[in-house]
N, C-alpha and C positions, 0 to 999 in steps of 0.2 A: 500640924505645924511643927517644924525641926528648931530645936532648943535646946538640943542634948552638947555631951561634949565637941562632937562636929561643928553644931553649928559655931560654937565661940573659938574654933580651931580657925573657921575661915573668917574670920575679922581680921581685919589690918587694919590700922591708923594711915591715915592721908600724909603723916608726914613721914612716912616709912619708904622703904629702899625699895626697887622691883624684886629683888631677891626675898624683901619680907613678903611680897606678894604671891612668888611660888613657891615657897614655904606654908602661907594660907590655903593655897591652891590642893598642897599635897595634902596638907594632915586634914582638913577640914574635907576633902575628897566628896563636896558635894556639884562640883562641875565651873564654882564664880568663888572668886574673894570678895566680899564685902567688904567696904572701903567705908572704916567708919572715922566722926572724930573724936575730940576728947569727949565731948558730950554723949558720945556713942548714939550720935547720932547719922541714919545713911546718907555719907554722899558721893557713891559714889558704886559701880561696880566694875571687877577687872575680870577676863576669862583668861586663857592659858594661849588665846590669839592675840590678843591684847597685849599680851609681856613680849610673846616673838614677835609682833609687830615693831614692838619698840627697841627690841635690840637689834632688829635687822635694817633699824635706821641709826643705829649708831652708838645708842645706850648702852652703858653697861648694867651688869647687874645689883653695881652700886649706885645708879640712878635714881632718883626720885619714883615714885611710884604715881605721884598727883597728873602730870600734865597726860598719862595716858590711860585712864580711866573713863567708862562709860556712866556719863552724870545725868545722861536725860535716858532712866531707867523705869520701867514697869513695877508697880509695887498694890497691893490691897491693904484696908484696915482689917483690925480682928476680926469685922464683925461679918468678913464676906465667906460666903458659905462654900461647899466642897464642889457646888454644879458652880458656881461664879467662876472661882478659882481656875477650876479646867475649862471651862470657856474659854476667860482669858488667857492659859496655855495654849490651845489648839491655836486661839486665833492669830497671836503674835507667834509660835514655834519655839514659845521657851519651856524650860526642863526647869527652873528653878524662878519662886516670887517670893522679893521678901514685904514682911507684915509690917510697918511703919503705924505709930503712935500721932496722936495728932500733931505734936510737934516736930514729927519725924526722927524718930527715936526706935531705934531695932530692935522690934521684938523676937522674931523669929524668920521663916523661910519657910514657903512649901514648894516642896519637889514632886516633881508629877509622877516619879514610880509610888511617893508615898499616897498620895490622891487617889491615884487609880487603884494600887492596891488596898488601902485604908480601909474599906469595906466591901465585901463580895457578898450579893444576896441571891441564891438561888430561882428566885421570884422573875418568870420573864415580863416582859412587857410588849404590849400591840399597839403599833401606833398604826389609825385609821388615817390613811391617806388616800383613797381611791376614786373620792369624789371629782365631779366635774368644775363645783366652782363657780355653778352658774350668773352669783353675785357678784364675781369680777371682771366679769368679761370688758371689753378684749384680752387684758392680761392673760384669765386663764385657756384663752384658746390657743397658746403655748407653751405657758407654763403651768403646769401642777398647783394647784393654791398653796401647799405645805411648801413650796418651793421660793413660793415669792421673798423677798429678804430685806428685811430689818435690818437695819443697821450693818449692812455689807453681809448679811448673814442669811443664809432661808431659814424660814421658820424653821421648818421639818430640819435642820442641822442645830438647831437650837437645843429641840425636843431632845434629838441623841445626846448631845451632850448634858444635858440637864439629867434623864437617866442613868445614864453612863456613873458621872458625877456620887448617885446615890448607890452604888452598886449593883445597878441590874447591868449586867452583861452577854443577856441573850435576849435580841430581840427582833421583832418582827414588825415590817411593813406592808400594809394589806394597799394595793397598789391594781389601780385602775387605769383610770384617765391618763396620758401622758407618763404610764410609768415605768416605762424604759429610762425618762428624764431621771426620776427618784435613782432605782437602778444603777444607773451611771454615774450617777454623784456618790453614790454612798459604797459601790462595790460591797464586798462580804464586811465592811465595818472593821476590819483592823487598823485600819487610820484613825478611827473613833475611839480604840481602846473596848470594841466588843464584837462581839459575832452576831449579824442583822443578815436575817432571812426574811424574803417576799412572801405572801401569801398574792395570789395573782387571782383576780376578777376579773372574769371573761367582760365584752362589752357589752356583750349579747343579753348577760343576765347579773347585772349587778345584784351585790348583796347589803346593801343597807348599811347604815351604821355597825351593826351586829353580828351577819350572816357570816362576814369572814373569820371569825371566832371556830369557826367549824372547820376552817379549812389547817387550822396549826397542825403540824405533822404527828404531834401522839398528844394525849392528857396530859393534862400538865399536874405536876404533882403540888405544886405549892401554889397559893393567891396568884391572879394573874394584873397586872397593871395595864388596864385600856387606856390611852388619850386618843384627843382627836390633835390631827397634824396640822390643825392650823391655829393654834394656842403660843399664845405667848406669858406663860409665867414662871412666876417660883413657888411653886408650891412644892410643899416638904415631902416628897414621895415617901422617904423612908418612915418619917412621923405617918403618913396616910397608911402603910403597909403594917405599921405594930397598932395603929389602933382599929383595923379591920379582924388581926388575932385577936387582941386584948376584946373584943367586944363579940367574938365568936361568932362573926355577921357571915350570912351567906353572901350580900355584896354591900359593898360602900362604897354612894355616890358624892363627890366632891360636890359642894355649894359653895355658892356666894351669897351675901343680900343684894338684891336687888330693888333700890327704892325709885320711886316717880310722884313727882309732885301732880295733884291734879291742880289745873291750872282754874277748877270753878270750884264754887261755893257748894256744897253737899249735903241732899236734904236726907231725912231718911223720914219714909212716907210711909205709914201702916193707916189701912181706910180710906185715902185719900185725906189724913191730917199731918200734918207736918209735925212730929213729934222730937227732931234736932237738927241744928245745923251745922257742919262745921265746916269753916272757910279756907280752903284750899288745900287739903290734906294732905300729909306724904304717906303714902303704904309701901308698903316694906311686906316684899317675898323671899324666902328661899328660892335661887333657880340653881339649875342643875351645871354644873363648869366642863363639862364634857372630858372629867378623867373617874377613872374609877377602879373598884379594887373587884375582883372576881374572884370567889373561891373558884377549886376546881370542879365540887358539884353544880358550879352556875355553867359555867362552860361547857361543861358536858351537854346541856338543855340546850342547847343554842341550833336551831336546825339550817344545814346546808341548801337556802333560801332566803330570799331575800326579807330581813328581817332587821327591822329595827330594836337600837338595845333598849329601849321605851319595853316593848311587852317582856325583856326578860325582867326587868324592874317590875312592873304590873303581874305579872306571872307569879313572881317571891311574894308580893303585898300580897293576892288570891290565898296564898298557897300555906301566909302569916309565917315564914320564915325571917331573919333579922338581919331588915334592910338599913344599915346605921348610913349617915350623915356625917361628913367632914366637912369643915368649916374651913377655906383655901384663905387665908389674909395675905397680904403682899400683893404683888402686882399680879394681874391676871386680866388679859385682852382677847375674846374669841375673834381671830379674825376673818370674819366671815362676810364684809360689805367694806365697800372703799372707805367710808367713815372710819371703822375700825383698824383698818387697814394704817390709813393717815394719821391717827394716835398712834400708834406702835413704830412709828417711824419717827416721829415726834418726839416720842416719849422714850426712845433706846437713845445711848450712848453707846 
């Protein structure tokens, strides 16, 4: 987030001239003037179309600067994260958000050269998209599950950005069913701010959750980031990626808890005597969130067949190598059945 002398360069006061406004424009040289008041609080934003607009209706550049400003503007609190932030860039086409306090008070501005460059992680990422999708049909008998869309969005465009956001910028779509669709929508990923290469499963011989782990073009040198492409959350990938180092684990599987209320009375019976009962319990499981962290020796194991990522899990437990656990909080939807499906549509803005 931009705070430095730029950003206080491009404030202007609402009761200021247009001429204060390209004067904001220049020295602040982040692409908008902030249009603040005396509260410094925002309301308002002007771009450098915005001042020719109005002098080529007749303004000069001793005009007022208020009547031609943009008041119904894009803005996040501090608390929105670096994938939020380029989300909402990609999705409206802005280069610049500013940060607002609750009572609407400027705290700073992010720019999306600074987002995108702000951190670079060598670490690529795979995202599993090649499924059929059986559990949504009709939908997915033309479109891709990873494709269906949220909130005006596909999932699988979500995923990129959410990646992208934390610094992976080389990634990979293992793409089956329908996935020339993928393909088409994503091209090589310069519109994303990364570089996105296919891994391609034949129909003939699909490979599993796992098998296309085998198909990436060379070893990869550092942790590799798997999700599956029909996921909608926030989870901390870069937090998920230092604490797979920090714990020196051959892989880390993302979790959730997972509780269920039983709906009966619960005896627990040794002999045929009733020795407790308890009435209507909730249990509470770890289940697996379908992202995860690979070293490079996990990948290398991974054989070109169809293969589910279950036995490379199983294989490290066999083998008592250090399988750690990440705990995913915030929102997290596998969308895998119309139910799920219809929460995540519900539930995005």
């Amino acid at each position: 987030m931009m705070t430095s002398q730029g950003f206080n360069a491009a404030q202007v006061n609402v009761g200021r001239r247009l001429v204060d406004g390209m004067r904001a424009l220049e020295e602040g040289a982040i692409g908008i003037a902030l249009v603040v008041d005396n509260d410094c609080h925002l309301v308002g934003t002007a771009t450098d179309g915005d001042i020719r607009r109005a002098i080529l209706k007749g303004c000069t550049l001793e005009s007022p600067i208020a009547p031609h400003i943009q008041r119904n503007f894009t803005f996040v609190s501090p608390a929105a994260g670096r994938a939020e932030v380029l989300d909402l860039m990609q999705a409206r086409t802005l280069k610049q958000i500013p940060v607002l306090g609750p009572s609407g008070s400027l705290l700073g501005v992010h720019l999306l050269h600074d987002v995108l460059g702000a951190l670079q992680r060598s670490n690529w990422a795979v995202i599993m998209a090649g499924g059929r999708g059986t559990r949504l049909r009709p939908l997915t008998e033309t479109v891709p599950k990873p494709m269906a869309r949220v909130a005006g969005r596909p999932i699988l465009e979500r995923i990129v950005l959410h990646l992208v956001g934390f610094g992976l910028k080389r990634l990979f779509i293992s793409v089956g069913h329908l996935g020339h669709v993928i393909e088409s929508h994503f091209g090589d990923g310069s519109r994303y701010g990364c570089q996105i290469e296919y891994l391609r499963e034949e129909d003939r011989a699909p490979l599993g959750t796992g098998g296309s782990l085998s198909l990436l073009p060379q070893p990869p040198r550092e942790p590799v980031c798997v999700m599956n492409g029909d996921l909608v959350t926030e989870v901390d990938i870069g937090r998920m990626i230092e604490a797979h180092s920090t714990s020196n684990a051959y892989v880390t599987i993302g979790t959730r808890r997972y509780c269920h209320q039983v709906p009966f009375g619960c005896l627990e019976v040794e002999g045929g005597i009733v020795k407790r009962i308890e009435e209507k319990p909730l249990l509470e499981r770890y289940v697996s969130a379908g992202v995860y962290i690979l070293s490079p020796e996990a990948v290398s194991r991974v054989p070109c067949r169809f293969f589910p990522i279950t036995e490379l899990f199983e294989d490290a437990l066999a083998r008592r190598t250090i399988v750690s656990a990440f705990e995913i909080d915030g929102d997290w939807i596998d969308v895998g059945q119309w139910d799920a499906l219809r929460t995540a549509r519900e539930g995005e803005t």
